[in-house]
C-alpha positions in Angstrom: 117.6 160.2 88.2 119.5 157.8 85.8 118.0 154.3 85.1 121.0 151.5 85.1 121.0 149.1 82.9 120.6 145.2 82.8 124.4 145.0 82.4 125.0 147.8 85.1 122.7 146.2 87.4 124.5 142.7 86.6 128.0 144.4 87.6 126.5 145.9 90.9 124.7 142.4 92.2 128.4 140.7 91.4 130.3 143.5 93.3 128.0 142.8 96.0 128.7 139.4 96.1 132.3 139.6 96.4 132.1 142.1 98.7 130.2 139.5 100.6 132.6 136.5 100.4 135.8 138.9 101.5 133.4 139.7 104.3 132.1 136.8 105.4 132.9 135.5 109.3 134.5 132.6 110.4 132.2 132.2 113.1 133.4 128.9 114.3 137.1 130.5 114.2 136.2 133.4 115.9 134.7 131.4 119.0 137.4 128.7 118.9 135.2 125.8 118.0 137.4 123.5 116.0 135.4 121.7 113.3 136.5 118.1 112.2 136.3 115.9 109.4 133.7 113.4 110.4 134.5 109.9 109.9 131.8 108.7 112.1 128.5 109.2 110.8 125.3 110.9 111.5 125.9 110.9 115.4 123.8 113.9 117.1 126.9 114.8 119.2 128.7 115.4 116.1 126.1 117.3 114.2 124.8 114.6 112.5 125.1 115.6 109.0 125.5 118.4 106.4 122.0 119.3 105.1 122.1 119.3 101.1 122.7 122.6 99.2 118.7 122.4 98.0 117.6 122.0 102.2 119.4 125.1 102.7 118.4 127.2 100.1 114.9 126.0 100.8 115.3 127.7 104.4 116.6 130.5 103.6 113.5 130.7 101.2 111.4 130.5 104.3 113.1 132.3 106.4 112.4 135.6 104.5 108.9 135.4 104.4 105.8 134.8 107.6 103.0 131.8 107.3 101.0 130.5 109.5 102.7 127.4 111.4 99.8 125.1 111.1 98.7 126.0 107.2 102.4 125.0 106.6 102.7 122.1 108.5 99.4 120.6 107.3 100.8 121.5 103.6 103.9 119.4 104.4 102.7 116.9 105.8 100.0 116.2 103.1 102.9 116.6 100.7 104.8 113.8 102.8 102.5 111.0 102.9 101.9 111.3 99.4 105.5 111.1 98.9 105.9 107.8 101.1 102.6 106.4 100.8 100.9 106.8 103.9 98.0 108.0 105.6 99.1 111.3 107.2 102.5 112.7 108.4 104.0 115.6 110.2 107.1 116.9 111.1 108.5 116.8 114.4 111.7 118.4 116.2 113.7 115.4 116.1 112.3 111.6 116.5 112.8 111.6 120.2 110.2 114.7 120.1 107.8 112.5 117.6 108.0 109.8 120.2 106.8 112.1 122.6 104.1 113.8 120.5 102.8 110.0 119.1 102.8 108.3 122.8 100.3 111.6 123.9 98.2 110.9 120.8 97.5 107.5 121.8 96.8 109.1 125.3 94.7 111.6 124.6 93.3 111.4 121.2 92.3 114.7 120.3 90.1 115.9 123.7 91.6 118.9 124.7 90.9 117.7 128.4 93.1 115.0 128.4 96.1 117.4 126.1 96.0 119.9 128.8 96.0 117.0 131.9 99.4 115.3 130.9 101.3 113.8 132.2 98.8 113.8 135.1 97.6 110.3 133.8 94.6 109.6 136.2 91.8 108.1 134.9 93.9 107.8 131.4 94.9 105.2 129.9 98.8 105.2 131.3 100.6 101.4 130.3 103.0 101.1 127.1 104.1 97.8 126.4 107.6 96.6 125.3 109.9 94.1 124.5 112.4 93.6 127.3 115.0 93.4 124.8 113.8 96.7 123.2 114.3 99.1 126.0 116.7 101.8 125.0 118.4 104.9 125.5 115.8 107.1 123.7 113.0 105.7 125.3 113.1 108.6 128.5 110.9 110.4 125.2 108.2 107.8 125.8 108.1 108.3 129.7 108.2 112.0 129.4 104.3 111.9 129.1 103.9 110.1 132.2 103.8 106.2 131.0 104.9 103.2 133.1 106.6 100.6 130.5 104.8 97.2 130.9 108.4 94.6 129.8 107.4 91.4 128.5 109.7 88.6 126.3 107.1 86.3 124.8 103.7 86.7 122.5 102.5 84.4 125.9 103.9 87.2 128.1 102.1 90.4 125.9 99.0 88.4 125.8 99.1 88.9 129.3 100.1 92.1 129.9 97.1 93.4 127.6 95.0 95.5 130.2 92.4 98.4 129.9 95.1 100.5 131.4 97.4 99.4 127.6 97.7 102.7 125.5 100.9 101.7 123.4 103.3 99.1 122.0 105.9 100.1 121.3 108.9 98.6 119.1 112.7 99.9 118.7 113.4 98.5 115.2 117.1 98.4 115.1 116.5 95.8 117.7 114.6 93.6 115.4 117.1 90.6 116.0 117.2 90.5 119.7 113.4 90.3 120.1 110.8 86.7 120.7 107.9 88.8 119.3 109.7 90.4 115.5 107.6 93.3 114.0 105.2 91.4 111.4 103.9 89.7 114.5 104.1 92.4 116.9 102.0 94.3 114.5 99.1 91.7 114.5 99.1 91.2 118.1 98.7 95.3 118.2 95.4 94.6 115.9 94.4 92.1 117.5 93.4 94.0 120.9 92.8 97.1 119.5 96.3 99.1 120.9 98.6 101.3 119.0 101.7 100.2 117.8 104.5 102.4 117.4 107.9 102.0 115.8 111.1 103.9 116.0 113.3 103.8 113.1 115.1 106.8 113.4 118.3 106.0 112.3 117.0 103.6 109.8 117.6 105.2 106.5 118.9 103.9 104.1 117.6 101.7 102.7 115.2 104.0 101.0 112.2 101.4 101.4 112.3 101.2 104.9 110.7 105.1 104.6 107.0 103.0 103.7 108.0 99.6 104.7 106.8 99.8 108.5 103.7 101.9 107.5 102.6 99.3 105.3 103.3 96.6 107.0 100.8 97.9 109.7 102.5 99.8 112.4 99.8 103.0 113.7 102.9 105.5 114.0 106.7 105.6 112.9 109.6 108.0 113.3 112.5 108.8 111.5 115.3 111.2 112.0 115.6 114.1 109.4 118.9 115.0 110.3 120.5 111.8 109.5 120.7 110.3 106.3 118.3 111.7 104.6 120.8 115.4 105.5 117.7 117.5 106.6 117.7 119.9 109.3 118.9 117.9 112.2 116.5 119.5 114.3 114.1 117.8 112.4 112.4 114.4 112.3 109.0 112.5 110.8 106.2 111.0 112.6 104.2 109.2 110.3 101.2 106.7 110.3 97.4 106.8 110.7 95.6 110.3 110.2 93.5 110.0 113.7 97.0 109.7 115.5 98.8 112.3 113.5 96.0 114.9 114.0 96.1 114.1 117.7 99.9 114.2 117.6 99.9 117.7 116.2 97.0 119.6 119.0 99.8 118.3 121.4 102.4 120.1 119.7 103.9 123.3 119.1 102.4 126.1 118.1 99.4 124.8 120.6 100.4 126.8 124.6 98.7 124.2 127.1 100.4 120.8 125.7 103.3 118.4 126.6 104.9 119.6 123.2 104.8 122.8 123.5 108.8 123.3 123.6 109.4 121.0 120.5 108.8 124.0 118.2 109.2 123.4 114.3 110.4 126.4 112.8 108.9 127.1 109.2 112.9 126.9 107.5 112.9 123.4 109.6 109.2 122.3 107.9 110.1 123.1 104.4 113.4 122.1 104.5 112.5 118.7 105.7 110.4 118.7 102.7 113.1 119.2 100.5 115.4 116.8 102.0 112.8 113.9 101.5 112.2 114.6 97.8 115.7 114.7 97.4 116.4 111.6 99.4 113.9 110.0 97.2 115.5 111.3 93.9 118.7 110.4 94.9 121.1 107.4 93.3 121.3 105.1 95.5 123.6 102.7 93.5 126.1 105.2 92.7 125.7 106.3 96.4 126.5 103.0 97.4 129.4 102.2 95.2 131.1 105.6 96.8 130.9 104.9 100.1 132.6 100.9 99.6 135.7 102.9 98.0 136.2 104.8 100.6 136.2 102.0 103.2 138.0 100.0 100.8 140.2 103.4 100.7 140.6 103.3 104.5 141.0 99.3 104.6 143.6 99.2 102.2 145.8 101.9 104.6 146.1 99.8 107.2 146.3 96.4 105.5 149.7 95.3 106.4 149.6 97.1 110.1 151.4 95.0 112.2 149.4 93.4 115.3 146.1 95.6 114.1 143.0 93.4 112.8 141.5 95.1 109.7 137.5 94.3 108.9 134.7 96.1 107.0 131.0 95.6 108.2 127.8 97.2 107.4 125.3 97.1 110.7 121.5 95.6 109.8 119.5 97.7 110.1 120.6 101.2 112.4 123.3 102.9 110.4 123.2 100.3 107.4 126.4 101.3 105.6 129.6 100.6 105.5 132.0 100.9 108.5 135.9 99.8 109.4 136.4 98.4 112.4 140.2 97.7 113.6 140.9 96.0 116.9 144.5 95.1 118.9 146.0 93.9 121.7 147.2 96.8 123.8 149.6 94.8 126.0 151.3 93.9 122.1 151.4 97.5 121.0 150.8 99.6 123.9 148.5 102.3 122.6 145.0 102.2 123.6 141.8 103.5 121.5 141.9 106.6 123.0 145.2 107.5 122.2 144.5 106.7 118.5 141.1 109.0 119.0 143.4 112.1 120.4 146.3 112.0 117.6 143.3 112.1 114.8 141.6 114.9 116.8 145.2 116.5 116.9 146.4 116.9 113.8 146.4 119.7 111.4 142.6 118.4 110.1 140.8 117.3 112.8 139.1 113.5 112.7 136.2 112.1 114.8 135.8 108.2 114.8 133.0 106.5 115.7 131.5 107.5 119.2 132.0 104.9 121.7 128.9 105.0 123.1 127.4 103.9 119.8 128.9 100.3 120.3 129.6 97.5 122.8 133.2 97.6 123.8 135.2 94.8 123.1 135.6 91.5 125.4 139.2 91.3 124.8 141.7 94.2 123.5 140.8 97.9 121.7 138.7 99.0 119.2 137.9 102.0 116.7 135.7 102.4 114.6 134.9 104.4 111.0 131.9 105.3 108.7 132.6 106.9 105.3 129.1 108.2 104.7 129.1 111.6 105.9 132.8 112.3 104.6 133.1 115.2 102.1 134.9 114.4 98.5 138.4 114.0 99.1 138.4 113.7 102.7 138.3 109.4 102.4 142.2 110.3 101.1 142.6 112.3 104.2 141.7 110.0 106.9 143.3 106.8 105.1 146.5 108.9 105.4 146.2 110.1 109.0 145.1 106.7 109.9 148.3 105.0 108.5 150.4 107.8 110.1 149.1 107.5 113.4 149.4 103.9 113.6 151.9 103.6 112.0 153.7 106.5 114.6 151.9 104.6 117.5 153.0 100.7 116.9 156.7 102.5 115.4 156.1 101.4 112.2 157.6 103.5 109.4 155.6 103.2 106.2 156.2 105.1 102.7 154.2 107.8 101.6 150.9 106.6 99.9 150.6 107.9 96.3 146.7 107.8 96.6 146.5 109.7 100.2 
C-alpha cells in the first residue's frame, strides 16, 4: 500500500476543503429565514450577537470530544473568578437562568431537602426584597422558585420589611438612577442583617470594570449575559459571587435530575466557549473599540443631518447598553410617515436592517421615534445603513438627495 507524502497529504486536506465550501448549505436560505444587518444591538429577539471566531472554534473543540459536566464546569468556573477577581463563579444558561439558580441558593443552601422541595416554600425562607423602582421584566426568573417580592422605596421602608421570612435583596442595576436606596448602600444594609444581596447586570458590559466592580463592592451574587457584549454563546450567562452561594447555585442546576434547574442545561461547547469569550473580552482594545463604534454613529448622523423636519441626536445609555446609539424623532402630522413605516422599508430592501426594538425604550410623549446602535454592525455595514437610512427618509419625507460618496 503506497505511503503519500507530506505534500500529497497537504493537496488532499485542501481538495477537501474546497469541496467543502462548494458544498456547504445555506441553511437559513433553504428554510426562508431572512437574516438582517443588525443595527440594534445585542437584543435576544435578534440573536444578540455574533460569537467571536476564537468562541466558535473553542466549541467546536468541545463538541468533538465527552467530559464530565461537573469536572468542566468547576474547571471554568475556577478559571473565571480568577479571571475577574472573585470568589467563585459558574456558568449559567443565560442571566435570567442565573437568577433563578442564585435566588434557590439563597433558599436552600446546599440541603438536598430543601433543592428537591422548591418551589414548595413551606417552612423556607420565601420573601425577596426590592426596590419598587427596580421591578422589571426579567424578574418572572426570580418568582419562578416560588418567592413573593417584598417592594419597598426608602432605607426606612427595607428596614422594615427585614423579617425572618427575608431570603434575598435583590437589585436591577441598570436602574441605579431611579432608586432611594443606590447599590453602595443597598449592599450595607444587605450586611447589615445578614441577607443576600443579588445584582443583575446582564446587559452591563462594557465597561469592562463593571465585570468585578459589583463583586467587590460587596454584592453576594451577580449576573451577566454572555451573549451580549462580551459575543459568547448567547445561550450563555455568569453568575458570580461568594463560593457558598455558587456551590449551592450549581446542586440546583443541571446536570443534577430533582432541581428547579434542571432544564437550564449548559452544554460543554456553551461552558468553554463562555470561557473563551471572557479572556477575549478582557484582551480586547477597548479604545480602538470605542473610537469605531463613534464613526459609525457619526457615519449614520452625518446621513441624515440636513433631513428636513427629522431631529438628529447621538446618546450613549448609563449604564444598560452603554454605547453609542442615534436616535431621530418627527412630527408625523409634518411628514406623514410613522416609525413603523421607516422600520418596514429598512426590513425591505435588498439588505435587510433591524432598528432598535421598541420594547427596549419608552415611546415618545409627542411625535415618532427610531432608534440605532452601531455595536454589533459588521465592517462595512455602518456605510450600508447610513445609505438606506438617507434613502428611505429621504423617499418617505420626498426629499431627493445626491448619492453619498462615502455610502
Amino acid at each position: 500500500m503506497a505511503v503519500m507524502s507530506t505534500n500529497d497529504q497537504l493537496s488532499a486536506l485542501e481538495v477537501c476543503d474546497d469541496v467543502a465550501l462548494a458544498s456547504r448549505r445555506d441553511f437559513f436560505k433553504e428554510l426562508g429565514v431572512r437574516t438582517f444587518i443588525n443595527a440594534a444591538g445585542t437584543y435576544t429577539l435578534l440573536g444578540a450577537s455574533l460569537p467571536l471566531p476564537e468562541v466558535v472554534e473553542a466549541m467546536s473543540y468541545a463538541a468533538k470530544q465527552f467530559v464530565d459536566i461537573n469536572e468542566l464546569q468547576g474547571a471554568v468556573g475556577e478559571r473565571i473568578a480568577e479571571l475577574v477577581g472573585c470568589e467563585a463563579a459558574m456558568v449559567t444558561s443565560g442571566a435570567a437562568a442565573a437568577l433563578t439558580l442564585g435566588t434557590a441558593a439563597c433558599l436552600t443552601g446546599s440541603n438536598p431537602d430543601f433543592i428537591r422541595q422548591i418551589p414548595d416554600l413551606t417552612d423556607l425562607k420565601s420573601e425577596v426584597i426590592i426596590q419598587r423602582s427596580h421591578r422589571f421584566l426579567y424578574d418572572h426568573a426570580i418568582r419562578n422558585c416560588g418567592v413573593r417580592f417584598v417592594e419597598v422605596e426608602t432605607v426606612a421602608e427595607l428596614d422594615k420589611a427585614i423579617t425572618d421570612r427575608t431570603a434575598m435583596m435583590l437589585y436591577f442595576n441598570d436602574n441605579e438612577p431611579k432608586g432611594q436606596i443606590h447599590a453602595v448602600e443597598f449592599v450595607a444594609l444587605g450586611k447589615k442583617y445578614g441577607i443576600p444581596t443579588f445584582n443583575d447586570a446582564a446587559a452591563d458590559l462594557p465597561p469592562t470594570e463593571n465585570l468585578s466592580k459589583y463583586t467587590k463592592m460587596g454584592f453576594d451574587l451577580v449576573t451577566f449575559s454572555g451573549g451580549k457584549g462580551m459575543r459568547g454563546p448567547q445561550n450563555a450567562g455568569l453568575l458570580l459571587g461568594r463560593r457558598d452561594l455558587i456551590q449551592a447555585a450549581k446542586l440546583n442546576a443541571p446536570p443534577n435530575g430533582d432541581s428547579i434547574g434542571r432544564g437550564f442545561k449548559v452544554s460543554r461547547e456553551a461552558l468553554l466557549g463562555m470561557l473563551v469569550a471572557l479572556e477575549m473580552y478582557l484582551k480586547r482594545d477597548e479604545e480602538a473599540e470605542r473610537k469605531e463604534w463613534e464613526r459609525r454613529i457619526k457615519l449614520l448622523a452625518d446621513s441624515m443631518g440636513n433631513m428636513p423636519g427629522v431631529k438628529v441626536e447621538t446618546f450613549t445609555p448609563p449604564i444598560a447598553n452603554h454605547v453609542p446609539h442615534l436616535r431621530l424623532t418627527w412630527n408625523k402630522a409634518e411628514l406623514n410617515f410613522s416609525a413603523e413605516d421607516i422600520r418596514e422599508k429598512l426590513r425591505d430592501g435588498s439588505l435587510s436592517i433591524e432598528a432598535v426594538p421598541t420594547y427596549s425604550y419608552e415611546p415618545p410623549n409627542v411625535g415618532e421615534e427610531i432608534r440605532f446602535g452601531v455595536w454589533m454592525m459588521q465592517p462595512g455595514e455602518a456605510e450600508i445603513v447610513a445609505r438606506r437610512l438617507r434613502e428611505v427618509f429621504g423617499a418617505a419625507a420626498h426629499v431627493s438627495f445626491p448619492i453619498q460618496k462615502n455610502g
